[in-house]
C-alpha positions as CSV (number, residue, x, y, z in Angstrom):
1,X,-34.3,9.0,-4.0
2,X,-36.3,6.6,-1.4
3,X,-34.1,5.3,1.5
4,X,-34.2,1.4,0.8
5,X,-32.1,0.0,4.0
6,X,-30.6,1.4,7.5
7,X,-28.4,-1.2,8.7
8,X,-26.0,-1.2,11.6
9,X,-22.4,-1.7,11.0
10,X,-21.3,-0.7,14.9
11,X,-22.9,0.7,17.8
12,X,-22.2,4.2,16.3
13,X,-22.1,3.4,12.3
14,X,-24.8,2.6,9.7
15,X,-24.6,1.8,6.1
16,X,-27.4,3.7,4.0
17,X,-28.6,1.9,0.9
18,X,-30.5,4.2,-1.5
19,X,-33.3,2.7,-4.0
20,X,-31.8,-0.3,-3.6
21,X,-27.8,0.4,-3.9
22,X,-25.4,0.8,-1.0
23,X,-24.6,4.5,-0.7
24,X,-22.8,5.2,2.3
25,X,-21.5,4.9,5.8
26,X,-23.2,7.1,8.3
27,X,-22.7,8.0,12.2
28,X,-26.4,7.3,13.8
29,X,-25.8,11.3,15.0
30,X,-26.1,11.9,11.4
31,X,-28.6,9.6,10.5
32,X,-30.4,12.1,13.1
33,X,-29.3,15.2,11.5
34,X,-30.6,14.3,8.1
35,X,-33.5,12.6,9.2
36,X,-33.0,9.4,7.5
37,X,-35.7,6.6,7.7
38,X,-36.1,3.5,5.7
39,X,-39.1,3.7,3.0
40,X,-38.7,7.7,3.4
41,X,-37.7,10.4,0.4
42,X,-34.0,11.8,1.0
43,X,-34.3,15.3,0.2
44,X,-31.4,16.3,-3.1
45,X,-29.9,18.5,-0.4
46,X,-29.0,16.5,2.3
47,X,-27.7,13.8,-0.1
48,X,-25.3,16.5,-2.2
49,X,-24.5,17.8,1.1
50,X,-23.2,14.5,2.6
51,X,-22.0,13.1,-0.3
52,X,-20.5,16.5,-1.7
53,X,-19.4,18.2,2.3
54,X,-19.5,15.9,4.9
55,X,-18.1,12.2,3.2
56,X,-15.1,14.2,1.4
57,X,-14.2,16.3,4.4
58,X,-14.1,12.4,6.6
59,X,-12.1,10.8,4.0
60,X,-9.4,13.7,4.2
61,X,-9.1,13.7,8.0
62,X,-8.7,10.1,7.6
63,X,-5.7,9.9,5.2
64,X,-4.5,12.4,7.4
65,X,-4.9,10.5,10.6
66,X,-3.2,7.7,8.9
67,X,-0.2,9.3,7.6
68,X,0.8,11.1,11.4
69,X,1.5,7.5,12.3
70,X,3.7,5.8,9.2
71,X,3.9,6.6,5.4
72,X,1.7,4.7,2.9
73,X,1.7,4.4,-0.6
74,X,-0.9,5.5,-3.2
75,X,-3.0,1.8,-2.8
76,X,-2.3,1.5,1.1
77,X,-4.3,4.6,1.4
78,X,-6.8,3.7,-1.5
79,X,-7.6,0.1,0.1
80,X,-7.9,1.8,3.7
81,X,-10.9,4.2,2.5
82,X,-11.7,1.2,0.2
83,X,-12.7,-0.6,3.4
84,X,-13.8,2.2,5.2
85,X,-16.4,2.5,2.0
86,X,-16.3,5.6,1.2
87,X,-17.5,6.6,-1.8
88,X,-15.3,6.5,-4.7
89,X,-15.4,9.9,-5.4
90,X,-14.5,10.8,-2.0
91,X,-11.4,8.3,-2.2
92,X,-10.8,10.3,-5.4
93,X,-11.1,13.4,-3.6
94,X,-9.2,12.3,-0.6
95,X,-6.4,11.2,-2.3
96,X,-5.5,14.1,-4.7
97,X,-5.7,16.2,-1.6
98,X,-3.4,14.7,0.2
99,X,-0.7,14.1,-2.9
100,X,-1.0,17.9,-3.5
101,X,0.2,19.1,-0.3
102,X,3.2,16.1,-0.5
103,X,1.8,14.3,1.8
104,X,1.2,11.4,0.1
105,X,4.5,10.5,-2.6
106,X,4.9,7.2,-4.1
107,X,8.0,7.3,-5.4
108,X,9.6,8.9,-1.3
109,X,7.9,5.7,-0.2
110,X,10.2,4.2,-2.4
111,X,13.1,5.3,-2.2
112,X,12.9,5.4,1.8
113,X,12.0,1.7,1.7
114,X,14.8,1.1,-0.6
115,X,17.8,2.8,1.8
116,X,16.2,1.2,4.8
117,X,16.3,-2.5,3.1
118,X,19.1,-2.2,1.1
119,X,22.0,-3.8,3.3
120,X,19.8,-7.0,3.8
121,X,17.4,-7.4,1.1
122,X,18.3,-8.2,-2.8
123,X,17.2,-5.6,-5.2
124,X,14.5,-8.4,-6.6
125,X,13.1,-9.0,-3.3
126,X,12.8,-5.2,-2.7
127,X,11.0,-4.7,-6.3
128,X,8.1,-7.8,-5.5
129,X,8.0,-6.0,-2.0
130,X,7.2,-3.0,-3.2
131,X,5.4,-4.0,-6.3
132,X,3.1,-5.7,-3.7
133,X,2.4,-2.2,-1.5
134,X,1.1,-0.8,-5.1
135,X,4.2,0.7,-6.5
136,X,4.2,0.5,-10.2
137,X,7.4,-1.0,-12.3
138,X,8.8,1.9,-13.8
139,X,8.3,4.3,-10.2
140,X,10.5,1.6,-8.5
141,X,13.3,1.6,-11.4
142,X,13.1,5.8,-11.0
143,X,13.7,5.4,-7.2
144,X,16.5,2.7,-8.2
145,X,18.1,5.4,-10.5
146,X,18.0,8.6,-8.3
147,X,19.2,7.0,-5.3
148,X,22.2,5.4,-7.4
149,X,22.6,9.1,-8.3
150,X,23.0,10.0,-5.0
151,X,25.5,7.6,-4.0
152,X,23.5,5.0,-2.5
153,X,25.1,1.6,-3.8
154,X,24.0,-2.2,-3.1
155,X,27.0,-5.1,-3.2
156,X,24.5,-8.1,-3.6
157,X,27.7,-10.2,-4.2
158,X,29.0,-9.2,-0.7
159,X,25.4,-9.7,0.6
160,X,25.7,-13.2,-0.9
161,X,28.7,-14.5,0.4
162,X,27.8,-13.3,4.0
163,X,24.8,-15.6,3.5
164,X,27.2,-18.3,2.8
165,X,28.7,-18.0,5.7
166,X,25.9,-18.0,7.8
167,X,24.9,-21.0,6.1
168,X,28.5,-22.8,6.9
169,X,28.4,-22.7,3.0
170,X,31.6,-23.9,1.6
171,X,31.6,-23.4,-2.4
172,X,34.6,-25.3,-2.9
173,X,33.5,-28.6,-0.6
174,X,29.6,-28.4,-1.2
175,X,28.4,-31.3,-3.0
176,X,25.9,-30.7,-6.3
177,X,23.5,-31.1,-4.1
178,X,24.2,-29.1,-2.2
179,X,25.1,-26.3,-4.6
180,X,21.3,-26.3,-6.4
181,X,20.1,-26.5,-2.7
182,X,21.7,-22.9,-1.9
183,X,21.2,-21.6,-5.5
184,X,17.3,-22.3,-4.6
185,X,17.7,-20.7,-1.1
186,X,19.2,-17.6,-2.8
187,X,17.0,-17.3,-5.5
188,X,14.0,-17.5,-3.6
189,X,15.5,-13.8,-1.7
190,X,15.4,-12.3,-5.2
191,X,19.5,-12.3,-6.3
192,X,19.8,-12.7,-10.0
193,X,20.7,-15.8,-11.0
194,X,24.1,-15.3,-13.1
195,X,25.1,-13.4,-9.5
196,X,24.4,-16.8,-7.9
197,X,25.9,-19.0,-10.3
198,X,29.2,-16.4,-9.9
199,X,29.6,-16.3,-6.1
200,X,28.8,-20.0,-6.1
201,X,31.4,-21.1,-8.7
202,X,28.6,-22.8,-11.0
């Protein structure tokens, strides 16, 4: 393995190409440490050790950094080491390690995002939200599910009408016109369209 490329990312950070292919990100302390040159043989040692030690051990401490501050979901995480290029073993790594300890819980994410948005958002506009943030399909419809379980209930009809009011929406004056313009406005937040055409008298 001949060290190809040293190139500086920060003042403290380089990225490491080896015989010819990015590798990784290293501090310039480290560079030291390993004695890494361009045009130089990197010894199988110090490459298993960063690689298999040091990059895994940074990409944990990472997720954890990130997760004292605010949850994130499974892809949140991913695209943060993603961009941090680490290795994509070491996201591998970095990931199942924080899942295992519960750290880390896709469907929570969920389900929290769900009972925070649930008096203002419709249950479409929470799905594309969260379908966005990485969340697959079926993981949202499970969180839908166990929350209705527990109690936790959405009116989207009420939510609709309080709209209408805002709007100085009068279903029984508004003009065609104006009828298609609201059932657009509506639509666009996610309500299902036979709840629209109900509340709006269509």
């Amino acid at each position: 393995m001949i060290v190809t490329q040293i190139s500086e990312t920060s003042k403290s950070r380089c990225r490491v190409c080896i015989d010819g292919q990015f590798a990784f990100v290293l501090y310039k302390g480290e560079l030291r440490k390993f004695h890494l040159k361009e045009g130089q043989e990197m010894p199988v040692d110090s490459y298993r050790e960063i690689t298999e030690e040091l990059l895994p051990k940074r990409a944990k401490l990472r997720c954890m950094n990130l997760l004292q501050s605010r949850d994130y979901t499974r892809k949140q995480l991913t695209d943060k080491l993603v961009q941090g290029e680490y290795p994509q073993e070491c996201i591998e790594e970095a990931i199942a390690y924080v899942e295992s300890y519960g750290y880390l819980d896709d469907l929570r994410y969920a389900k929290d995002f769900i009972e925070y948005h649930i008096s203002s958002r419709s249950r479409g506009r929470m799905e594309m939200d969260l379908m966005r943030k990485g969340i697959d399909r079926e993981l949202i419809r499970q969180a839908f599910e166990e929350l209705d379980e527990d109690g936790v209930e959405q009116d989207e009809a009420s939510m609709i009408k309080e709209l209408l009011l805002k709007k100085n929406y009068c279903p029984e004056k508004a003009t065609r016109q104006e009828q298609q313009k609201m059932y657009g406005f509506l639509y666009r937040r996610g309500f299902r369209t036979d709840l629209i055409a109900h509340v709006l008298s269509l």
